[in-house]
MIRO-618293 format. One record per residue (C-alpha): x, y, z; chain. Coordinates in pm, 1 decimal, padded with zeros to 6 digits, always signed. Each point is the difference from the previous one (the first is absolute). Layout:
# MIRO-618293
         u         v         w  mol
         X         Y         Z    A
...
This chain:
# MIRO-618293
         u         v         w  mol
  +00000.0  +00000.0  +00000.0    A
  +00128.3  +00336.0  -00094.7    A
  +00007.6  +00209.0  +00321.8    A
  -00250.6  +00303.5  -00070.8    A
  +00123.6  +00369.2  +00045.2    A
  -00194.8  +00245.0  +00221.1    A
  -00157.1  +00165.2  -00263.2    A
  -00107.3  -00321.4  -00153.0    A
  -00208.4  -00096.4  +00378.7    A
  -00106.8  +00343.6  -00033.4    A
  -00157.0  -00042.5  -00321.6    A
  -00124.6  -00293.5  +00032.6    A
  -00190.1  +00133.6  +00333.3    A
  -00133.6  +00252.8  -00154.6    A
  -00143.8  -00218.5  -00288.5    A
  -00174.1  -00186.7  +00328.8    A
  -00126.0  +00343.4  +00073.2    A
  +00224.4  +00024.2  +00329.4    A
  +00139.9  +00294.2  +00004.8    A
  +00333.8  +00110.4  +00224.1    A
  +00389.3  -00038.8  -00082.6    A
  +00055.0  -00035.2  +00369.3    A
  -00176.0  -00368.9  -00068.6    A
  +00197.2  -00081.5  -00283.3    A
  +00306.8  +00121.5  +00181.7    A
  -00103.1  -00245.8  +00300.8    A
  -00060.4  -00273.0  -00227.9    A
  +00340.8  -00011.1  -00157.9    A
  +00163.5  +00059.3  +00344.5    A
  -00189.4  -00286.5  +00176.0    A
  +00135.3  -00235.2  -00304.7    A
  +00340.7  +00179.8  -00061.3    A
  +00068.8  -00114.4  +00359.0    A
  -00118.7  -00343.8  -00033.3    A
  +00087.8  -00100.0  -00303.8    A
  -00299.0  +00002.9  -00217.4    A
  -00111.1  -00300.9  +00243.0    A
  -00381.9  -00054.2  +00058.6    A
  +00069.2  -00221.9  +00326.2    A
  +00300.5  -00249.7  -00075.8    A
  -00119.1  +00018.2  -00387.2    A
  +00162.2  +00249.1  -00280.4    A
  -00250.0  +00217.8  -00135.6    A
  -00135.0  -00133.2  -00352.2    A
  -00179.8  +00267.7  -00012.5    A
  -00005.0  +00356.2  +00146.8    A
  -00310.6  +00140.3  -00113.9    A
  -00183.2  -00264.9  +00119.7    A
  +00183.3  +00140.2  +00327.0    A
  -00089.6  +00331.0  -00077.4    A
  -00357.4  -00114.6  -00008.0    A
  +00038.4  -00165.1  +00311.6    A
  +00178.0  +00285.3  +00154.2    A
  -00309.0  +00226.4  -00092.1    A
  -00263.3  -00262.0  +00154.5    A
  +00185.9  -00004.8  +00336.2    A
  +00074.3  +00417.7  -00020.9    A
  -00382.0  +00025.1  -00064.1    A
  -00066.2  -00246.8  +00290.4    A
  +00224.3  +00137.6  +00248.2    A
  -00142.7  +00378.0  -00114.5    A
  -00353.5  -00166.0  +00076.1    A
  +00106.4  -00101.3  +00373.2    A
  +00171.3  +00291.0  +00100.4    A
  -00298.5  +00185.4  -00100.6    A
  -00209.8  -00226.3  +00224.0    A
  +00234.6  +00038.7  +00266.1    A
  +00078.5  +00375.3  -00028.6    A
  -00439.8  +00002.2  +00046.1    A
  -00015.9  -00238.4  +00275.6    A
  +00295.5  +00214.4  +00220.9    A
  -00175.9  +00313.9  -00109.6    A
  -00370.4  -00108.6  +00081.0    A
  +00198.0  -00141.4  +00349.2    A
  +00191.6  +00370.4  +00074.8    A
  -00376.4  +00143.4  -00088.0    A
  -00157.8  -00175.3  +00234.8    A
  +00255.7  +00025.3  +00294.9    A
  -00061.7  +00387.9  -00089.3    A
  -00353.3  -00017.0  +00009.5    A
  +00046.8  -00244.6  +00393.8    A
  +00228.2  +00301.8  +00076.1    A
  -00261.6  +00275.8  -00096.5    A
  -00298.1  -00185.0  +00171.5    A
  +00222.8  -00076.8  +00312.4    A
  +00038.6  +00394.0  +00013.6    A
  -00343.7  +00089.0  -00051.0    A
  -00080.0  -00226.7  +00268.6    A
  +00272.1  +00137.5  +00241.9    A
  -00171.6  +00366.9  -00084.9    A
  -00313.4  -00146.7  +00058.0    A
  +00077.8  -00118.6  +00315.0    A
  +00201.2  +00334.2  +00152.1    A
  -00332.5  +00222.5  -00132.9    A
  -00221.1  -00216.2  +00231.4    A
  +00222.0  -00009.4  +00249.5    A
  +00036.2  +00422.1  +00033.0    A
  -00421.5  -00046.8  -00098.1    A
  +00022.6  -00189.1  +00380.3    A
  +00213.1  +00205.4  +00131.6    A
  -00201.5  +00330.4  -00089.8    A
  -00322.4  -00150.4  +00121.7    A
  +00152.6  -00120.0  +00318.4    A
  +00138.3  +00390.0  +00089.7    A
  -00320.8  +00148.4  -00136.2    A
């Protein structure tokens, strides 16, 4: 297999309609450093990779999402505990001077 240059993995992503150099640069790092290996295999063919590599960025895109939703729904609602906590606390220090005012009255 000839070894593809970054331009070619860019190309070829965009063709997929995936869109950013920084992939294509990440792409041809990850297998630069391995060897064009997919596990203990050599690569017959990298734009099967590249497909591949698209699936798991979309994936991975997909779950940080999620999870970026789920710790922002979790710091809303430790917001809205601490806003109801302090409502409360006000609540409770108005009746108390209420009490307080009837008692001297």
């Amino acid at each position: 297999m000839k070894r593809p240059t970054v331009e070619e993995i860019n190309d070829y992503m965009q063709e997929r309609e995936f869109y950013t150099l920084d992939q294509a640069e990440a792409f041809n790092d990850h297998f630069e450093s391995n060897g064009w290996m997919v596990g203990k295999s050599k690569m017959k063919s990298w734009q099967a990779a590249v497909r591949t590599w698209i699936r798991n960025a979309k994936k991975w895109s997909n779950r940080n999402a999620a999870n970026q939703q789920s710790n922002q729904t979790h710091s809303q609602r430790q917001h809205q505990q601490a806003a109801d906590a302090y409502k409360q606390m006000e609540f409770e220090h108005t009746e108390s001077h209420a009490g307080a005012i009837r008692q001297i009255q």
